[in-house]
N, C-alpha and C positions, 0 to 999 in steps of 0.2 A: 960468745959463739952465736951464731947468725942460724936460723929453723925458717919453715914453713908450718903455718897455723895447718891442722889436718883437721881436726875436730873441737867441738866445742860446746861444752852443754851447760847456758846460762845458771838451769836452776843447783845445781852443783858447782857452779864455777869450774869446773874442770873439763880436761881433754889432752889430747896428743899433738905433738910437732914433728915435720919430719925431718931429720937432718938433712942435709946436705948432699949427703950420703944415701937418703932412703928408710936410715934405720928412724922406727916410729920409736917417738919416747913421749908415757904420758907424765903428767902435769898435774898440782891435786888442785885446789880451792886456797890454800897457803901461798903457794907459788905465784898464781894468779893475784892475787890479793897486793902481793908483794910490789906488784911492776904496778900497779894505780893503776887499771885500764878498768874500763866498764862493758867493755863487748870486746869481741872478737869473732874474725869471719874466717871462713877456712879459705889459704891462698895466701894471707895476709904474712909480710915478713917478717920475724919476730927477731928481737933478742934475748938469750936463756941465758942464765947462770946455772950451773951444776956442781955437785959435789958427790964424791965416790959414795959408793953403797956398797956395805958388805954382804957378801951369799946370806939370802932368803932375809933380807932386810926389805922385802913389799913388793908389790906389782911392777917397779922400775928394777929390781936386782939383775933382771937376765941383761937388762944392759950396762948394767955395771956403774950405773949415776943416776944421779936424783934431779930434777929440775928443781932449783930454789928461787927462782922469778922467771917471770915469762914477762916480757915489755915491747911495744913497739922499735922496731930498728927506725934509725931517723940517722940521715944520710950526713 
């Protein structure tokens, strides 16, 4: 699935992408970590992997999936 970098906070490694769609989904330090990057800028187009999230399973539940990598899209 193809996002938009929105935010991004080095000393956390973590932040939010936006879909496609608009809807913001964030990202922890795990997820980041995952895709081998060292920065990120906001605008920048990403690729996410996700996986379903059950009701009140953390800060990604109201949208119903969890970012499991965040990595640059390379065309």
């Amino acid at each position: 699935m193809q996002a938009t970098a929105y935010t991004y906070d080095p000393e956390s490694r973590s932040g939010q992408v936006l879909l496609d769609d608009g809807t913001p989904v964030p990202f922890d330090a795990a997820a980041f970590d995952a895709g081998g990057l060292r920065l990120l800028r906001p605008g920048q187009r990403v690729r996410i992997e996700t996986e379903e999230t059950e009701p009140g399973a953390g800060p990604e539940s109201g949208s119903g999936r969890r970012i499991t990598l965040v990595t640059l899209q390379t065309f």
